[in-house]
TIZADO-325500 format. One record per residue (C-alpha): residue in three letters; y, x negated, z negated. Coordinates in steps of 0.25 Angstrom, whole numbers, plus 5000, padded with zeros to 4 digits. Each point is the difference from the previous one (the first is absolute). Layout:
% residues N
ALAYXZ
...
***
This chain:
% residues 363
UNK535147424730
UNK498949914997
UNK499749915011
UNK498550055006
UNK499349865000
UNK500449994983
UNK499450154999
UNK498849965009
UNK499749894990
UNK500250074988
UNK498950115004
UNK499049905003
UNK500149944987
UNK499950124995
UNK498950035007
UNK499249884999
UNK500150024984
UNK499850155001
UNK499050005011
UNK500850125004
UNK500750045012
UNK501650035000
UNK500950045009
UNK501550015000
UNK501050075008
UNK501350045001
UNK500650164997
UNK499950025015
UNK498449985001
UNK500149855006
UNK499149894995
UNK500949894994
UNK498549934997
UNK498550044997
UNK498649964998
UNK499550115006
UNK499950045015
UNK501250075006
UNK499350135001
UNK499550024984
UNK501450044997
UNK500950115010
UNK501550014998
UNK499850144998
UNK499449994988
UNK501149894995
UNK501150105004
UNK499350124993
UNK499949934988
UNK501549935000
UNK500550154999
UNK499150034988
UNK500550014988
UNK499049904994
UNK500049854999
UNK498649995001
UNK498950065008
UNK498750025005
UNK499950045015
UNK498749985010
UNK499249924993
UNK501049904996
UNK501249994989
UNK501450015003
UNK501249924990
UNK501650025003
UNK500749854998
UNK501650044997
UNK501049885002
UNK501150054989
UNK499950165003
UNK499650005015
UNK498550025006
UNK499949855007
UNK498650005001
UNK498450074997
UNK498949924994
UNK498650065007
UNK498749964993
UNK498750045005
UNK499450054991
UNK500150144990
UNK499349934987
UNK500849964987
UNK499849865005
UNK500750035011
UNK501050084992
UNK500249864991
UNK500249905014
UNK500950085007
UNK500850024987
UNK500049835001
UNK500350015014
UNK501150094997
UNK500649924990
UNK499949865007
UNK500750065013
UNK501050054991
UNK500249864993
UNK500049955014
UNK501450105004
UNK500649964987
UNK499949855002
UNK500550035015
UNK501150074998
UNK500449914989
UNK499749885010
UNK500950075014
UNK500750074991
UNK500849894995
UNK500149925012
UNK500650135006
UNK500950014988
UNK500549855000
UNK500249985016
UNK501050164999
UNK500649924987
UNK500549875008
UNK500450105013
UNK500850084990
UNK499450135003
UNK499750074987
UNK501150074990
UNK500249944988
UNK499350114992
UNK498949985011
UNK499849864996
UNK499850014986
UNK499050135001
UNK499249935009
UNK500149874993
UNK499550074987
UNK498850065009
UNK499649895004
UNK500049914987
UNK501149915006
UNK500949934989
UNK501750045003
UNK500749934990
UNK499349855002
UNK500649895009
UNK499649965013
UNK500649935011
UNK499450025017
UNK499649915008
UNK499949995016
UNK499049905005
UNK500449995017
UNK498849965010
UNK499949945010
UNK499050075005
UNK500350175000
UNK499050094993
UNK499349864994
UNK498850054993
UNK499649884995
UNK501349964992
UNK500050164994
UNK498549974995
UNK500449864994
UNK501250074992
UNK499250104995
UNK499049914995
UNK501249944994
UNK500450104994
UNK498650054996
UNK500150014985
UNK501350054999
UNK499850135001
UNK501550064997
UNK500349915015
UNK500250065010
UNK499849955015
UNK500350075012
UNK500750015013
UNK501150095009
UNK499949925012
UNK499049905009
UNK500849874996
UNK500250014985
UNK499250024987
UNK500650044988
UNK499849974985
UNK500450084989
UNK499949914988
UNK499950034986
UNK500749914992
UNK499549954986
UNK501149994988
UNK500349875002
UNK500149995014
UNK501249965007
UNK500549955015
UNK499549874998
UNK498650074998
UNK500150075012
UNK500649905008
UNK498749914995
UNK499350145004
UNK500550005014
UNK499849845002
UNK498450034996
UNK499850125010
UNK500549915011
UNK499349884996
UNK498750105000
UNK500150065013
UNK500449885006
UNK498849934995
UNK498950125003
UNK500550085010
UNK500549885007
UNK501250075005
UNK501749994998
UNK500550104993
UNK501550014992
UNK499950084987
UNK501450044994
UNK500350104987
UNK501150084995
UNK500750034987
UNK499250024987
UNK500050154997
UNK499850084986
UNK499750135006
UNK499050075010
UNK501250075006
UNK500749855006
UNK498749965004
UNK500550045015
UNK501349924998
UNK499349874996
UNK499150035013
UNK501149995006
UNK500649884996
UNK498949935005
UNK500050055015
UNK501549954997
UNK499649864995
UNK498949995011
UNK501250035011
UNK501049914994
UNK499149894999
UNK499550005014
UNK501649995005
UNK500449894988
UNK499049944994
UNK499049985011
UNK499349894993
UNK499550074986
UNK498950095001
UNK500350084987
UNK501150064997
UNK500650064991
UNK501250104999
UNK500649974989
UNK500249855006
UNK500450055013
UNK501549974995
UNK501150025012
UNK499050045011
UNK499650124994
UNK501550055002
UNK500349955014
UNK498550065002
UNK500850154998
UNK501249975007
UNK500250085012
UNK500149945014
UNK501350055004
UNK500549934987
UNK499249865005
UNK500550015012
UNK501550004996
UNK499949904987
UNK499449915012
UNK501150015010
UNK501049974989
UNK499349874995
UNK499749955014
UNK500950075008
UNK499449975015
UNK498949884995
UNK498750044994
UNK499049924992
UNK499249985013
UNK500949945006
UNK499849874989
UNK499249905006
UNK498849954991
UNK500549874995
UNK501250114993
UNK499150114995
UNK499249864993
UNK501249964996
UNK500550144993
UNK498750034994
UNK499849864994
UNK501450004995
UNK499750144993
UNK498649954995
UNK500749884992
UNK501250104995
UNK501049955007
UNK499849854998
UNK500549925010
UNK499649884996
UNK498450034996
UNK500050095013
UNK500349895009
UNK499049914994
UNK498950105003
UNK500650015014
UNK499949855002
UNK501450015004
UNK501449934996
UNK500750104989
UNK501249975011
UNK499150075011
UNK499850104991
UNK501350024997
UNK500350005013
UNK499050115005
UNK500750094989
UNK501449985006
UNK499450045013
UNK499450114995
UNK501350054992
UNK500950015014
UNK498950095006
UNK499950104989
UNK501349974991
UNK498949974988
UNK499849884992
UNK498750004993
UNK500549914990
UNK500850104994
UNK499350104993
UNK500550135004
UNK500049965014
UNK498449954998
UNK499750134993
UNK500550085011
UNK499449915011
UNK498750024992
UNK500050175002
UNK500349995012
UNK498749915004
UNK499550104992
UNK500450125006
UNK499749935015
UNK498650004996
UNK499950154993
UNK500750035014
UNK498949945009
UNK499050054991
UNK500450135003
UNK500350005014
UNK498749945003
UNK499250124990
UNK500550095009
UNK499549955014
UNK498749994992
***
């Protein structure tokens, strides 16, 4: 349906060109919009003329006109009027309404066929009919991306994307929640990730600037087919998740770069549980104080260069040393060797996948 204040306009155009009087209503007799007074038109005579056989007609003075949307009656055209003039607008009145449910259904219809593409609620032979109804491309590549606000159901950065995104009409913007916009991107032969990492850097950088607000944008795998445009939606919710626990300080991320988070993200926390009881056995990360948490992350941050990481802790290398004895007595780990760093590492990690958790589901 044809929002009334776009019908409304249209007749009054119309009219002022025509110098003639129109009315449109709905299959049931009710006035979408008009420029005539309520009571030139009765529903009865709308209702009697929708189960006629005729797709024009002239009834009490005025002309009568049957707008289909594909094969079903959505609205009547009524001219005042019975003249061959009148005839001639309402065939023009006709045909614009008509244009007006075509560019409709071509503009809702899509948004409606992209937001049950991401949620995976079509079958696949669904897809591609509906993909070919609606003049949308299946076998091009494109990649999503999910813009988080900070602000839910923000208007102003959905309007600011769109006009983005204006002149690219096979884009496609939309939304499934009040936090999240999401873009479908088309991309161009020669684009790749370093495109579409630029990409993701320019849309930040533009709301940001204008809407004047902090948003994180991540994106998922490039895809070739309309079919795994769901799973690339998917990846980004992923790559927004993971970022939030591990890499807290980028505000674009991408999945393909998430490297070991993106696997302890899907561990289950029974298992998180149990790999931390055996790498700790009664301690726990929290119970370092700060000057050891700076100590590990600094030493991790320098690869485990013991001499450049106590130089940019203004200490002694002997201190440092020292600190990593200590350290390995309490967890039986010593970060200088590399297995035993990689394992300390995961389970950093899995600490903070851990809290993430628990805290998501007291919120």
């Amino acid at each position: 349906m044809i929002a009334n204040p776009i019908l409304q306009n249209t007749l009054e155009g119309l009219k002022n060109i025509t110098k003639t009087d129109l009315c449109v209503a709905d299959p049931e007799g009710k006035i979408a919009a008009s420029t005539m007074s309520g009571s030139e038109v009765s529903p009865e005579a709308v209702r009697s003329f929708v189960q006629s056989q005729a797709d024009s007609q002239t009834m009490q003075g005025n002309h009568f006109f049957k707008v289909f949307d594909e094969d079903r009656l959505e609205y009547v055209v009524i001219v005042r009027g019975d003249n061959d003039d009148v005839y001639t607008v309402g065939r023009i009145a006709a045909f614009q309404v008509s244009n007006l449910l075509v560019a409709y259904r071509e503009r809702y219809g899509r948004d409606s066929f992209i937001k049950n593409l991401l949620l995976d609620n079509l079958l696949l032979v669904d897809i591609y009919n509906r993909a070919k109804k609606l003049h949308i491309a299946t076998d091009v590549r494109r990649v999503v991306f999910l813009v988080e606000t900070k602000n839910e159901k923000d208007s102003g950065a959905m309007d600011i994307l769109k006009g983005l995104y204006a002149g690219k009409a096979k884009d496609f913007i939309t939304a499934v929640d009040s936090k999240n916009i999401i873009i479908v991107r088309e991309l161009r032969p020669h684009e790749g990730y370093e495109e579409m990492d630029h990409a993701a850097h320019m849309i930040l950088d533009t709301l940001n600037t204008e809407a004047m607000t902090q948003v994180h944008v991540a994106y998922g795998t490039i895809v070739k087919e309309i079919k795994d445009v769901s799973r690339s939606y998917k990846e980004a919710k992923m790559a927004l998740d993971v970022g939030k626990i591990f890499y807290s300080d980028r505000d674009v991320v991408a999945y393909n770069n998430l490297g070991i988070g993106r696997l302890i993200y899907q561990l289950p926390m029974p298992l998180c549980r149990m790999f931390i009881r055996e790498i700790f056995e009664n301690h726990s990360p929290d119970d370092f104080d700060e000057e050891t948490l700076t100590t590990i992350n600094k030493f991790f941050e320098n690869n485990l260069n013991v001499s450049e990481t106590s130089r940019q802790l203004y200490i002694h290398r002997n201190t440092l040393v020292y600190r990593l004895d200590k350290l390995q007595k309490s967890t039986n780990l010593d970060l200088r060797v590399f297995d035993d760093a990689i394992t300390f590492k995961i389970a950093l990690m899995v600490v903070k996948y851990m809290k993430y958790m628990e805290n998501s589901e007291f919120n």
